[in-house]
N, C-alpha and C positions, 0 to 999 in steps of 0.2 A: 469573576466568572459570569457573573449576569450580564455585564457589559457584553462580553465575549458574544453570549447567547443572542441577547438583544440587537447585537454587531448583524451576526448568520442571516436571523431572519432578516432584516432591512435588507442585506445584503441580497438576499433571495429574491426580495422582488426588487434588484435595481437590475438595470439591465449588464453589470459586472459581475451578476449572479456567478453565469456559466464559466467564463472565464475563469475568473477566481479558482473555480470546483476542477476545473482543469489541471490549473497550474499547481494547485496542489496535490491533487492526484499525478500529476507528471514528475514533480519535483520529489515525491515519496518514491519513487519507482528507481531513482538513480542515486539522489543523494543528503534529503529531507528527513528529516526523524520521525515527523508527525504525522499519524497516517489519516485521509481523506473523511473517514467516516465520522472526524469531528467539525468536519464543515458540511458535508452530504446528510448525517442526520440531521441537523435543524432545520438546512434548507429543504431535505422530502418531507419533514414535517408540515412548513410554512405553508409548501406548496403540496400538496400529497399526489392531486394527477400530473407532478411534471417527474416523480419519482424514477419510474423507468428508463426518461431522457436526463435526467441524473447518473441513475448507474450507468448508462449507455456513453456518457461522459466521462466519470472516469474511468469506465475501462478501456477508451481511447485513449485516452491521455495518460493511463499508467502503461498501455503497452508504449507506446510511443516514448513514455521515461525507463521504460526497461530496457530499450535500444539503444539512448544513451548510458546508462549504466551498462550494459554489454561492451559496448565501447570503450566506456571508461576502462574496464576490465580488458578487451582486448587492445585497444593499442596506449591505453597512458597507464598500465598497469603499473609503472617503475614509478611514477612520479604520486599523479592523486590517486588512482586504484591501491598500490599501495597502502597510503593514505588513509583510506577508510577502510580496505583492511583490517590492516592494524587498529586504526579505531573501536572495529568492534569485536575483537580481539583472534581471529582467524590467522592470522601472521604466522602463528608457529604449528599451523596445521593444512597448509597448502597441498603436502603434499596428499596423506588423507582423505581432501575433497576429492586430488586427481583422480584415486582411485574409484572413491565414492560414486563420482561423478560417469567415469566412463563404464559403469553395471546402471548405474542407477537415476544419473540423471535427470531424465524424463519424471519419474515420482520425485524427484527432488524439487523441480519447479515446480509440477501441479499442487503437491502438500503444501509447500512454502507458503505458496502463493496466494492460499487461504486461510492462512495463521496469521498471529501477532508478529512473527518475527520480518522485521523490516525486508520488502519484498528486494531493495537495494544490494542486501546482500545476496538474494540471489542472482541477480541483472551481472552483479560485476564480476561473481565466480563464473557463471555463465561463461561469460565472455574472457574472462582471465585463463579456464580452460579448453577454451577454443569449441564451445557447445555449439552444433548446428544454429548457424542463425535462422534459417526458415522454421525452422523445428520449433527453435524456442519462443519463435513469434507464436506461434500459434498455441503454444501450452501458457507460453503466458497471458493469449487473449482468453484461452480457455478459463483460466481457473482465474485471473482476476475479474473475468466479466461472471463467473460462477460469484467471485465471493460480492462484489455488489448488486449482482442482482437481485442475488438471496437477502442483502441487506433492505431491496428498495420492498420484494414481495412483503418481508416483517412489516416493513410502513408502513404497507398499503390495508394487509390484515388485520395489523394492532395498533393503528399509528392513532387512533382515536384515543384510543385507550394510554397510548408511550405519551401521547402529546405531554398531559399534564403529569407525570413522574418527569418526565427528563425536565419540564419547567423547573418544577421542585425542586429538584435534584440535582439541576445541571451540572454542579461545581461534583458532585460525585460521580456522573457521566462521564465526564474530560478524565478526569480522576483513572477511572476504571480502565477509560480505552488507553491512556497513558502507562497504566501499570500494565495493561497487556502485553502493549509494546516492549517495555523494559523488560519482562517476562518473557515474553520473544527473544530478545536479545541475549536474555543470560541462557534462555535453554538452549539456544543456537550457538552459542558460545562453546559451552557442558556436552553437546552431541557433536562437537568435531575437536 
């Protein structure tokens, strides 16, 4: 895990910074397990005034992976949408969302989309139910640019203070946001 950590910052000040923060914020959005803020925290650490052009990163880049995952969900539903689906374990509750979805939709992405539970499966139910694409561009710029911004503001106020806990701690860090995630997943599981 110190590698890891060690990895982020170097990474932060190479000029593959941004990219990288991109790709993985893009790639959580449609089809990735691992969500952004374990490479977005070390680098707004490293760098603390590039924090807001960090969140500002990926929440381009997760809307832009929420539009392939809409995708995925709306036209390759039968093959990979499918696919992951089933993966995390929604298969035998499709129809449920349907209804879920056409009351309530709109609070389905903005909540989602600031919790643990991988934003992926929201992008591909989205799109598996045929949810407004204009619409859900914008709830999903909404509420993923809400949850790292709010992430980068934490930096900016207590990142002096986070710096040296999360050094310490890193491998409990990764730990934490990982069991989140998993947490996510089995509660989004359990509520449909």
């Amino acid at each position: 895990m110190r590698g890891l950590y060690n990895w982020t910052l170097a990474l932060a000040a190479s000029p593959r910074a941004v990219p990288a923060l991109a790709a993985v914020s893009f790639a959580e959005s449609s089809f990735f397990p691992i969500p952004p803020d374990v490479v977005l925290v070390p680098m707004a650490l490293a760098k603390p005034q590039k924090a807001w052009w960090y969140a500002f990163v990926c929440t381009v880049a997760s809307v832009l992976g929420g539009i392939v995952g809409y995708f995925i969900g709306y036209l390759l539903y039968d093959t990979v949408g499918a696919w992951l689906i089933k993966l995390y374990g929604y298969d035998d509750k499709i129809e449920t969302l349907r209804a879920f979805y056409g009351q309530w939709g709109w609070a389905f992405i903005l909540i989602k989309g600031l919790t643990p539970i991988p934003f992926k499966l929201v992008t591909i139910a989205s799109g598996l139910l045929g949810y407004n694409l204009p619409l859900f561009i914008l709830l999903a710029a909404l509420t993923r640019g809400t949850r790292f911004f709010l992430v980068a503001a934490a930096l900016n106020a207590w990142g002096d203070k986070l710096r040296p806990l999360i050094e310490k701690h890193f491998p409990l860090f990764i730990f934490g946001v990982l069991a989140l995630a998993v947490a996510g997943i089995f509660v989004a599981a359990k509520v449909f």
